[in-house]
GUBA-396248 format. One record per residue (C-alpha): x, y, z; residue number from 0; residue in one letter. Coordinates in nm, 2 decimals. Layout:
R       x       y       z  num  residuo
R       X       Y       Z  NUM        A
...
END
This chain:
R       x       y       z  num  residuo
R   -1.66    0.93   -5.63    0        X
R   -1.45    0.74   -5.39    1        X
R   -1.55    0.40   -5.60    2        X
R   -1.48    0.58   -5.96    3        X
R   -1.13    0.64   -5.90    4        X
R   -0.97    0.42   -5.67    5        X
R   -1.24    0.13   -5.72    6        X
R   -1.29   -0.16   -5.44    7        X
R   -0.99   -0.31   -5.26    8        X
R   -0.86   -0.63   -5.41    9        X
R   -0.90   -0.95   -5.19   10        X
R   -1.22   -0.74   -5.06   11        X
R   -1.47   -1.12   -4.92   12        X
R   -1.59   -0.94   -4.63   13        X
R   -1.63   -0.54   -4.48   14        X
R   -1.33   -0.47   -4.24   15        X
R   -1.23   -0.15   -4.34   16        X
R   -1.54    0.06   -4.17   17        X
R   -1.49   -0.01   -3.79   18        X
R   -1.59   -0.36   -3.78   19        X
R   -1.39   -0.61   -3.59   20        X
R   -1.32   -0.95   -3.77   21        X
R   -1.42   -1.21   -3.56   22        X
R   -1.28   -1.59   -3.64   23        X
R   -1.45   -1.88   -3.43   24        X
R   -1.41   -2.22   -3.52   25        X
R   -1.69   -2.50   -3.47   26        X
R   -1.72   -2.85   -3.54   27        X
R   -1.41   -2.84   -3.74   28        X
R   -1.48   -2.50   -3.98   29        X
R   -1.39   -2.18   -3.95   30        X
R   -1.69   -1.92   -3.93   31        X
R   -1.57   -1.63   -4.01   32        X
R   -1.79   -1.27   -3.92   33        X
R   -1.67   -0.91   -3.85   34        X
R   -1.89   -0.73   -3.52   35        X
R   -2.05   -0.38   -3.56   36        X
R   -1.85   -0.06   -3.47   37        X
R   -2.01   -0.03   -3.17   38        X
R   -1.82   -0.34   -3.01   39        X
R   -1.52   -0.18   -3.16   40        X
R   -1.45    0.07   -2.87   41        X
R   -1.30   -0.20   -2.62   42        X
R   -1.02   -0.20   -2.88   43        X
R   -0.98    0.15   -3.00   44        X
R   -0.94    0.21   -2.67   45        X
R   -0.67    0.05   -2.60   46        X
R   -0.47    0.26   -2.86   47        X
R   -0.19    0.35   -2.66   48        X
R   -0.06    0.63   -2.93   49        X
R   -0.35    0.87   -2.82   50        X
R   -0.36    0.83   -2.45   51        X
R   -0.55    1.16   -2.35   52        X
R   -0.88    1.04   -2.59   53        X
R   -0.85    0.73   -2.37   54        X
R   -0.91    0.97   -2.09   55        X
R   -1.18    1.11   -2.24   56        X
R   -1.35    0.83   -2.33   57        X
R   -1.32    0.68   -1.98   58        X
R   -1.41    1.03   -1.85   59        X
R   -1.76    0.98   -2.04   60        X
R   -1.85    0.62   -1.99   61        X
R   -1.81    0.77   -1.62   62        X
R   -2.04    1.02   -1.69   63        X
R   -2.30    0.86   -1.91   64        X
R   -2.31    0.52   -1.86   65        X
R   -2.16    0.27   -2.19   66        X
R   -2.08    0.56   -2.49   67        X
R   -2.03    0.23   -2.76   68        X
R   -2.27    0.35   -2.99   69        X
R   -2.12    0.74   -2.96   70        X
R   -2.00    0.75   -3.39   71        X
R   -2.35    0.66   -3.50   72        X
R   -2.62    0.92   -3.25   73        X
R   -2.83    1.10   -3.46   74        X
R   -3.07    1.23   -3.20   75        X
R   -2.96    1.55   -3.04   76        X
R   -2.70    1.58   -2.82   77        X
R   -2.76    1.61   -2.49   78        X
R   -2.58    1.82   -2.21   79        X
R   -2.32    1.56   -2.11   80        X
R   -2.27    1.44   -2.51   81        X
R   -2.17    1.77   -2.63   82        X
R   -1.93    1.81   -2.34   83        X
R   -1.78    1.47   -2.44   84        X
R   -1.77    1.58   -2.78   85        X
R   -1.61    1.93   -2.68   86        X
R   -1.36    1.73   -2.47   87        X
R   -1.29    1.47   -2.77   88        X
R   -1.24    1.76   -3.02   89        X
R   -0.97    1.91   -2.79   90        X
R   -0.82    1.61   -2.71   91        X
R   -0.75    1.58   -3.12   92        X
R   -0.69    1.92   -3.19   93        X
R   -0.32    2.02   -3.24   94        X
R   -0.18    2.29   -3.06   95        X
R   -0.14    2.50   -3.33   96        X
R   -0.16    2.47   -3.71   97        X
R    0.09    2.19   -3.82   98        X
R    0.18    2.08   -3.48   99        X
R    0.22    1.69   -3.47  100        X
R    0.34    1.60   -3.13  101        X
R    0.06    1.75   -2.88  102        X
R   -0.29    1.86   -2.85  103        X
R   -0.48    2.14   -2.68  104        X
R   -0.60    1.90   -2.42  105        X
R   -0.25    1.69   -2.39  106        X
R   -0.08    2.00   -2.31  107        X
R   -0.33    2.10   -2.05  108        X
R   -0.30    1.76   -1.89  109        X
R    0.07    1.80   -1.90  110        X
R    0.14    2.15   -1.75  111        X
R   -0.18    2.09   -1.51  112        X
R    0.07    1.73   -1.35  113        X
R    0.41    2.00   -1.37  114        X
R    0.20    2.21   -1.14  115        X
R    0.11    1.96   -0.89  116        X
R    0.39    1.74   -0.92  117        X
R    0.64    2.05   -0.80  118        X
R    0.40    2.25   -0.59  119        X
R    0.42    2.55   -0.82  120        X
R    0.14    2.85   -0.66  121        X
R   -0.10    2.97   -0.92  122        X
R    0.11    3.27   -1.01  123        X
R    0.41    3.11   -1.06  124        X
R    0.21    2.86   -1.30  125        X
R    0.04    3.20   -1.51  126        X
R    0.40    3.34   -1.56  127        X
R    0.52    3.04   -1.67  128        X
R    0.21    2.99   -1.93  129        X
R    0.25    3.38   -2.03  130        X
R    0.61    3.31   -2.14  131        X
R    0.53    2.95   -2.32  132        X
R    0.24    3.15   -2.49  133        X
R    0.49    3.42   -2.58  134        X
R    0.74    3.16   -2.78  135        X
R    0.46    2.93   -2.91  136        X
R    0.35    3.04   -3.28  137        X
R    0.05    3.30   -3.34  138        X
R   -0.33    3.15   -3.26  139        X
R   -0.16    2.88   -3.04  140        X
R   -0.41    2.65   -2.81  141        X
R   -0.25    2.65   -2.50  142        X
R   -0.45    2.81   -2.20  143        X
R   -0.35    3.16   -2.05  144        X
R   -0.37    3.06   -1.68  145        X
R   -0.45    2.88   -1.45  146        X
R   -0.86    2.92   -1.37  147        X
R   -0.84    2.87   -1.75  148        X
R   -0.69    2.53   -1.72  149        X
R   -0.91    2.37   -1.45  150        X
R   -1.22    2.48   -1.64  151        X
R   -1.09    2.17   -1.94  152        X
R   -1.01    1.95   -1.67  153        X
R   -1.32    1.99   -1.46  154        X
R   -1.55    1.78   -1.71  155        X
R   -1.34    1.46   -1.67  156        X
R   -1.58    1.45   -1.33  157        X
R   -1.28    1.37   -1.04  158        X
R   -1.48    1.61   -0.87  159        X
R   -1.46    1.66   -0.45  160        X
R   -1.70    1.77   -0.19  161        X
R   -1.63    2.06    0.07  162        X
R   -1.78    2.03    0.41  163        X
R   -1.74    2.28    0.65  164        X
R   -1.62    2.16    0.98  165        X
R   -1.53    2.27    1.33  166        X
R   -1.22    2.42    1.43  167        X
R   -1.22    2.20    1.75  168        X
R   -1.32    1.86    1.53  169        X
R   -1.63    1.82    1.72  170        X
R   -1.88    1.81    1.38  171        X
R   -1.96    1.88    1.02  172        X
R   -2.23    2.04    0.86  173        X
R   -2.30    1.74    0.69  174        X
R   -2.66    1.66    0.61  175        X
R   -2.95    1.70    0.82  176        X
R   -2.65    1.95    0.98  177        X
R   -2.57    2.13    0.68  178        X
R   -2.76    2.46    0.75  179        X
R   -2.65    2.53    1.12  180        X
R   -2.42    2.82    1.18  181        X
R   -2.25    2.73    1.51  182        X
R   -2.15    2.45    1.65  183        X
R   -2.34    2.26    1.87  184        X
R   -2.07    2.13    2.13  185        X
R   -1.83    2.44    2.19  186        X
R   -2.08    2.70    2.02  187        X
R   -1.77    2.81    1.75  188        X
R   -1.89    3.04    1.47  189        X
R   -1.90    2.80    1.17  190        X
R   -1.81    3.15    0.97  191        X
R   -1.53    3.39    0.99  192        X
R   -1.70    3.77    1.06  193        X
R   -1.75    3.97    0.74  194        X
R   -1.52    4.24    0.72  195        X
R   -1.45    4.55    0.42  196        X
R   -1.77    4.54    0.15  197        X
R   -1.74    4.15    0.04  198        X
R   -2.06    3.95    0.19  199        X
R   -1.91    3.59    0.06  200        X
R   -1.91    3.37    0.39  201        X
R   -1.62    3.17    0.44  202        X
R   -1.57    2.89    0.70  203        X
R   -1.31    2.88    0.92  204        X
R   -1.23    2.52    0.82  205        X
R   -1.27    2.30    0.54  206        X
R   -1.31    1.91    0.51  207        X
R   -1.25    1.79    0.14  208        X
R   -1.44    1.44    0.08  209        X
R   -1.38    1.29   -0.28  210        X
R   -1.64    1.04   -0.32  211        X
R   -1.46    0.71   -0.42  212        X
R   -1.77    0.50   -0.60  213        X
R   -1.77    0.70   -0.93  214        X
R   -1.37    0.62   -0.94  215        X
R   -1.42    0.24   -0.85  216        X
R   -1.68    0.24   -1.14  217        X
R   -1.44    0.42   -1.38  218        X
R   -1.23    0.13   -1.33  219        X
R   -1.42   -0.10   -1.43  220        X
R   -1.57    0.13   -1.73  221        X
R   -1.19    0.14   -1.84  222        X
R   -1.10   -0.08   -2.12  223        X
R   -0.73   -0.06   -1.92  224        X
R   -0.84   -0.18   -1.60  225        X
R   -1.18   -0.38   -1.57  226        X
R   -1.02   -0.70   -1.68  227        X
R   -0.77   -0.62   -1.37  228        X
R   -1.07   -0.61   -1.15  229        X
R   -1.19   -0.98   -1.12  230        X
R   -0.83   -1.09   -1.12  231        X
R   -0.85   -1.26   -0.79  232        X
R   -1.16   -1.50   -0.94  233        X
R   -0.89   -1.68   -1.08  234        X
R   -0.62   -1.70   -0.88  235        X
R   -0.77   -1.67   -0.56  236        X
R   -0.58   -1.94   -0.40  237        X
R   -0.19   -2.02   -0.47  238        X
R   -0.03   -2.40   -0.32  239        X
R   -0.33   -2.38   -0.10  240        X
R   -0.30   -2.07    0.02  241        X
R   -0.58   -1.76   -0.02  242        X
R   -0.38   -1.45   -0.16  243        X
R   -0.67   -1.22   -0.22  244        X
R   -1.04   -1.23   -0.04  245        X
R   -1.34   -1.23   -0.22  246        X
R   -1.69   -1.22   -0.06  247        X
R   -2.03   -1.30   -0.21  248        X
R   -2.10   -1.49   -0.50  249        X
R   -2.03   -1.20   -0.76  250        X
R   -1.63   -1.20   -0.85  251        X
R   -1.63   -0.80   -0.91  252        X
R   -1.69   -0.69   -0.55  253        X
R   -1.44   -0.46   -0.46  254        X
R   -1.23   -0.52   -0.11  255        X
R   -1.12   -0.24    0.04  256        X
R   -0.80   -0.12    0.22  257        X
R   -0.78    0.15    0.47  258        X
R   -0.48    0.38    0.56  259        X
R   -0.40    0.69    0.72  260        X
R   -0.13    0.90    0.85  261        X
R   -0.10    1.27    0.96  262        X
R    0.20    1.48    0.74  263        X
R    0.33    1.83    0.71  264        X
R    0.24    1.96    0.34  265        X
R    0.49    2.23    0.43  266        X
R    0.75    2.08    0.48  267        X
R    1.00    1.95    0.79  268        X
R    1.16    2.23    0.88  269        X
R    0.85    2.46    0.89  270        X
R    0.64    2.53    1.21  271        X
R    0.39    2.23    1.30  272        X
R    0.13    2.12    1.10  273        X
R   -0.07    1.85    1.11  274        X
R   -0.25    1.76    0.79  275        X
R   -0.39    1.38    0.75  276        X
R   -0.49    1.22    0.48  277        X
R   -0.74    0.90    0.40  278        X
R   -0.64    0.64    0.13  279        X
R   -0.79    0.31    0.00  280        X
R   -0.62    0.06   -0.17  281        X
R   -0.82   -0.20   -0.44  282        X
R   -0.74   -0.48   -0.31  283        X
R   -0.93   -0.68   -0.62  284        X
R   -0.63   -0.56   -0.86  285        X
R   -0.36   -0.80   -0.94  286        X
R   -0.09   -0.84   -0.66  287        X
R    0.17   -0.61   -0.87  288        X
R   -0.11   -0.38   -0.99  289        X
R   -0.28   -0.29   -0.61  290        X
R   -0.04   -0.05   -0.41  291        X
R    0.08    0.12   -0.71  292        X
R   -0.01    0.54   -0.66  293        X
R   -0.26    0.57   -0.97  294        X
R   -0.49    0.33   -0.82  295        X
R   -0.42    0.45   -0.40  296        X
R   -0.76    0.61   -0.39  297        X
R   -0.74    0.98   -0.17  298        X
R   -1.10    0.95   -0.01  299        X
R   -1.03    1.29    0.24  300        X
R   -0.79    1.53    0.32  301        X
R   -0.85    1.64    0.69  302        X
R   -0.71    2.02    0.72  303        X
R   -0.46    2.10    1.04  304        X
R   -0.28    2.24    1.20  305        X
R   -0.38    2.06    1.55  306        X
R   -0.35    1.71    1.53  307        X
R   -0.71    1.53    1.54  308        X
R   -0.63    1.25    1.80  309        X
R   -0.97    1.04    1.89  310        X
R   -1.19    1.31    1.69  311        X
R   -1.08    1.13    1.36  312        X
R   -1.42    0.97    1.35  313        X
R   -1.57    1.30    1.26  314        X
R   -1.42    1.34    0.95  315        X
R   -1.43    0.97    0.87  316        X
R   -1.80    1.04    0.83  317        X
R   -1.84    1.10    0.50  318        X
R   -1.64    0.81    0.40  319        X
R   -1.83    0.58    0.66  320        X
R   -2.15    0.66    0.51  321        X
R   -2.05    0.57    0.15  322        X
R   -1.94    0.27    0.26  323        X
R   -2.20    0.18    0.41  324        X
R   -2.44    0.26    0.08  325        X
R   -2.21    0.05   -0.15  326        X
R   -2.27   -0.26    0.09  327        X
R   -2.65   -0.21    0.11  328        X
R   -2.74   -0.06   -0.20  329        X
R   -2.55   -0.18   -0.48  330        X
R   -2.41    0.10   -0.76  331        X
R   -2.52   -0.01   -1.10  332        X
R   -2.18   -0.05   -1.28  333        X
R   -2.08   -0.10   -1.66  334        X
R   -1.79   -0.35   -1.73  335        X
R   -1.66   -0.29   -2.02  336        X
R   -1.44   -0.58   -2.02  337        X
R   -1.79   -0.84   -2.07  338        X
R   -2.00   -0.56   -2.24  339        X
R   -2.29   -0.57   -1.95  340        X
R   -2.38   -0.40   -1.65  341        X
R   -2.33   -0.56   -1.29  342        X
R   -2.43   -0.43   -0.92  343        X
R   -2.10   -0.38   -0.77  344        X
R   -2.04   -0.39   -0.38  345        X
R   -1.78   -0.25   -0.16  346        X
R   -1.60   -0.39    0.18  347        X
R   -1.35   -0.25    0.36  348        X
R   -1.12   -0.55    0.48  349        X
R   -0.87   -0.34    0.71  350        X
R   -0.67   -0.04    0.77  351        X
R   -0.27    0.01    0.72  352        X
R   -0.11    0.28    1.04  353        X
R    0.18    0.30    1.22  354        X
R    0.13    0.23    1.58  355        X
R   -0.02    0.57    1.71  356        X
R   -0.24    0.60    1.44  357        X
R   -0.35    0.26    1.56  358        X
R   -0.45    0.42    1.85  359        X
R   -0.65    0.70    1.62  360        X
R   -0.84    0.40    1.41  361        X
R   -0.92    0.12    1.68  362        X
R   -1.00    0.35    1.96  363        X
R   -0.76    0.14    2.20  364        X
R   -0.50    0.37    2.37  365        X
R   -0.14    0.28    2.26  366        X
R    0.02    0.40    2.60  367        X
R    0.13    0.22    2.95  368        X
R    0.10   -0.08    3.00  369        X
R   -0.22   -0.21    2.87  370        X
R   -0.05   -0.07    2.48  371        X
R   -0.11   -0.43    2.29  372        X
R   -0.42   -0.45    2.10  373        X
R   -0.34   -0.80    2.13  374        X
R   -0.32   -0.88    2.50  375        X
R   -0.51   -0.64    2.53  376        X
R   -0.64   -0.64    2.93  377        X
R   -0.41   -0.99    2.95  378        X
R   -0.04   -0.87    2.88  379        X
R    0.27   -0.89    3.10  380        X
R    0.42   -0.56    3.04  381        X
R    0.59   -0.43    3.38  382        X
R    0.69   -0.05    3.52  383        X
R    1.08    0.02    3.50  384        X
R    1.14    0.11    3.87  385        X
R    1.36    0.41    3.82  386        X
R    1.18    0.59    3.52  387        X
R    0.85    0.47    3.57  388        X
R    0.83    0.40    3.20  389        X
R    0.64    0.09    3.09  390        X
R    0.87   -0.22    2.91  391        X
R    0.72   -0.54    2.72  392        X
R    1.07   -0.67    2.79  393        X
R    0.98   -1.06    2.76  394        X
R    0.66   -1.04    2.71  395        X
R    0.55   -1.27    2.40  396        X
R    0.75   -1.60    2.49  397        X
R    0.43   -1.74    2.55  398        X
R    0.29   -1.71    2.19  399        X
R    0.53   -1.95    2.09  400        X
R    0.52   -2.30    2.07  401        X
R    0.49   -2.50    2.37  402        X
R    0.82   -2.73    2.27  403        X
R    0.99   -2.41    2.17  404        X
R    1.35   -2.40    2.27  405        X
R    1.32   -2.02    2.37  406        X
R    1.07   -2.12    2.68  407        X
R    1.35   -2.28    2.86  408        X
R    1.62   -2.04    2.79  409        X
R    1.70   -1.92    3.12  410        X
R    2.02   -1.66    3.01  411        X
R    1.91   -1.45    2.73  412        X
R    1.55   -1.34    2.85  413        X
R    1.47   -1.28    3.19  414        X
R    1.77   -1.49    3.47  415        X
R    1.70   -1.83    3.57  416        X
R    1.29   -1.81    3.44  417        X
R    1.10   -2.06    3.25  418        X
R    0.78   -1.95    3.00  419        X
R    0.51   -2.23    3.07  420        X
R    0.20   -2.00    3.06  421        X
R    0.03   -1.98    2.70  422        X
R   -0.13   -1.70    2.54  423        X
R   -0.49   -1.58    2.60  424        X
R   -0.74   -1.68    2.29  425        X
R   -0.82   -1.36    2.07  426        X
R   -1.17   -1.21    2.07  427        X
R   -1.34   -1.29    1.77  428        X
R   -1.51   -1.00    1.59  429        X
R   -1.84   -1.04    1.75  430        X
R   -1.70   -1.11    2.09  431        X
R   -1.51   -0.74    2.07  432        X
R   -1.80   -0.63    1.93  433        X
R   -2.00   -0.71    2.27  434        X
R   -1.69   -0.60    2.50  435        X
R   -1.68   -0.24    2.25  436        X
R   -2.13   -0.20    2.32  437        X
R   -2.07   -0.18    2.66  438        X
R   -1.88    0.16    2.68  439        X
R   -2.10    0.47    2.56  440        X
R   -2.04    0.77    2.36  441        X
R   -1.84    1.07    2.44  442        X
R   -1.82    1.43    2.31  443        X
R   -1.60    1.50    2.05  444        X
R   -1.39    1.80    2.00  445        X
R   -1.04    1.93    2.13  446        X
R   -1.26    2.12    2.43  447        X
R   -1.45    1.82    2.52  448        X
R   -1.16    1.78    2.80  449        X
R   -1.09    1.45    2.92  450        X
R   -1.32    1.17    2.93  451        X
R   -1.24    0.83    3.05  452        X
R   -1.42    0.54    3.08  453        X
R   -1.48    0.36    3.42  454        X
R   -1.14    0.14    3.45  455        X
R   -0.90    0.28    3.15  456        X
R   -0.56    0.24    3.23  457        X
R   -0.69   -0.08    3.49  458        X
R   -0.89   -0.31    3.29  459        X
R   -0.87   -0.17    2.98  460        X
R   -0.73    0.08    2.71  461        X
R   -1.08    0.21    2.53  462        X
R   -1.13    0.59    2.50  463        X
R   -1.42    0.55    2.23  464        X
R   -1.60    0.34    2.04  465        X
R   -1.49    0.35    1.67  466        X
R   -1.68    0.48    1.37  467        X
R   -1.54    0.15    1.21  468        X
R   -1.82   -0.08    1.40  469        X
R   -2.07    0.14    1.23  470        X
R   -2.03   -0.06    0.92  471        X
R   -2.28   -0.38    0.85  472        X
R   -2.03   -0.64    0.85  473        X
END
């Protein structure tokens, strides 16, 4: 019927008009000219920038199920995961209400659900706000009554976390083979809070929230937005000679890793002391503009407070240590959209970002007296200040520099009337720390495991433990 009254298209050579993609190569001095199937289509419709929130739930669903670029044409029945996509797609097109142009069931969700977060709104200050919007909006309207309501459209886009239970003390999770105990093992603390009134839910007295960061380093690569971004530094690895982004083995999508960390009060500064810390990785395989920007900061865990977790740190780093771990081993089986084809993609963590006493926290070498410098490390010159007893690295670091340097022979401005003509100890190499970290043993963790100090801290050395860090293969 279609044909009968408005007939073909004029200048109609070859089908473009159903979801094919014209294609024009030229070889040997013709033109070849072709158009691709619809199901090589979806790099480009989803880059369509005017409906943003089906880009997410298309990304959302090559997450979930692998490459969706034959989605238009199934004809089998839908599985579980397809019909959730599909639900997900139809509210992402859906208008609000009848006639509305400018949002959709799910943009609006997505919108109110960032207002929420963004401005620490509680959950009943977010319902009375949707009861009033509901109230002014026109009859049969979309929009979501509250709150549980909300999280139950947003839970399929799978940015899902995991809750571990963990000691009050920090001295372990039930995690794995420990996941059924009911005390602690070190200080013997209840891992539940007593029952009380008619309830019989158990709830722990403290929480440990992991959010496992492989399926969000696969998304970005499953992202027509972002896996291009991903092998960036294949191609402009070095600049005038010099490396600006590491890559290691011989596939250019391995992801390098950055770590950082820092303790924070989520109630503010002028309430009583909290100490909440949070884990972040960076994507250091991003262009250089593109890798510290917040959407791609990765939040790995969120360590509850309110005592700060000093060298216990490396019990709630296990989660993230394990993973780790499994993506340099075992590979994740990855879809880049960007070349159409799947890829086993492997993960390193390069470094971690602190401030100086989370240093201490992270390396496991004490950041106080006079053995502080991770650097000198057993071989500085710091010196006690005779009347407070406080150590100073007052003209301490002449010796790193040059030998010809005209700051060696200043005898005014530094210490009176003395030369620098001593040079700076060689730094350890990784496996020669290595060696010098094997030779100290474990210690107990928790915040009543009391003091425990190696033979010689403070003398020799500054190690209280030895890191989770040198757990990892490389």
């Amino acid at each position: 019927m279609h044909l009968l009254h408005k007939e073909f298209m004029e200048n109609y050579q070859c089908s473009y008009a159903h979801g094919e993609v014209f294609v024009s190569k030229r070889r040997m001095g013709e033109t070849v000219v072709g158009f691709t199937s619809i199901a090589s289509n979806v790099h480009e419709a989803a880059n369509d920038n005017t409906k943003p929130y089906r880009n997410m739930v298309m990304d959302a669903m090559r997450m979930n199920q692998g490459n969706v670029s034959q989605y238009p044409i199934i004809e089998e029945e839908h599985n579980a995961d397809t019909t959730r996509f599909f639900d997900l797609l139809k509210d992402s097109n859906e208008p609000l209400w009848d006639g509305c142009t400018n949002h959709s069931k799910f943009s609006v969700v997505a919108q109110v659900f960032t207002i929420k977060l963004d401005h620490g709104l509680s959950e009943v200050g977010y319902d009375k706000i949707i009861e009033w919007a509901r109230s002014i909006l026109p009859e049969g309207n979309m929009l979501k009554e509250n709150f549980n309501a909300t999280k139950s459209i947003m839970k399929p886009l799978g940015l899902g976390y995991q809750k571990i239970d963990m000691c009050p003390n920090f001295c372990m999770l039930f995690y794995l083979e420990n996941a059924k105990m009911t005390e602690y093992m070190t200080c013997g603390h209840s891992r539940y809070k007593p029952i009380t009134g008619r309830g019989k839910t158990l709830v722990a007295y403290k929480k440990l929230r992991y959010f496992p960061i492989t399926p969000r380093l696969q998304r970005l690569f499953m992202s027509p937005r972002t896996a291009e971004h991903m092998s960036w530094h294949q191609a402009h690895n070095v600049v005038d000679g010099v490396m600006v982004h590491p890559h290691f083995s011989a596939e250019s999508r391995n992801v390098c890793l950055g770590l950082c960390t820092n303790g924070f009060n989520p109630f503010g500064s002028f309430a009583a002391p909290y100490s909440c810390w949070s884990v972040i990785l960076t994507v250091y395989t991003l262009p250089l503009g593109m890798c510290m920007r917040p959407e791609f900061m990765l939040l790995s865990t969120v360590i509850p407070g309110p005592s700060s977790l000093r060298r216990n740190i490396d019990v709630c780093l296990r989660p993230l240590i394990d993973e780790l771990t499994q993506l340099w081993s075992s590979e994740a089986l990855t879809y880049d959209i960007s070349r159409k084809q799947n890829f086993l993609m492997r993960a390193a963590l390069m470094w971690t970002i602190n401030d100086f006493p989370a240093y201490r926290m992270l390396s496991s070498w004490s950041t106080h007296g006079k053995r502080a410098c991770l650097y000198c490390m057993e071989n500085n010159k710091a010196f006690t200040l005779a009347n407070r007893g406080k150590a100073s690295f007052f003209d301490c670091h002449r010796r790193f520099l040059p030998l010809n340097h005209k700051y060696r022979k200043n005898r005014k401005d530094f210490f009176i009337g003395r030369v620098k003509k001593d040079v700076a100890s060689p730094r350890l190499s990784g496996e020669e720390l290595h060696d010098v970290v094997s030779e100290y043993g474990d210690i107990v963790f928790g915040l009543q495991s009391g003091k425990q100090k190696f033979p010689g801290f403070g003398l020799t050395h500054n190690w209280v433990k030895q890191s989770i860090f040198w757990e990892l293969p490389y």
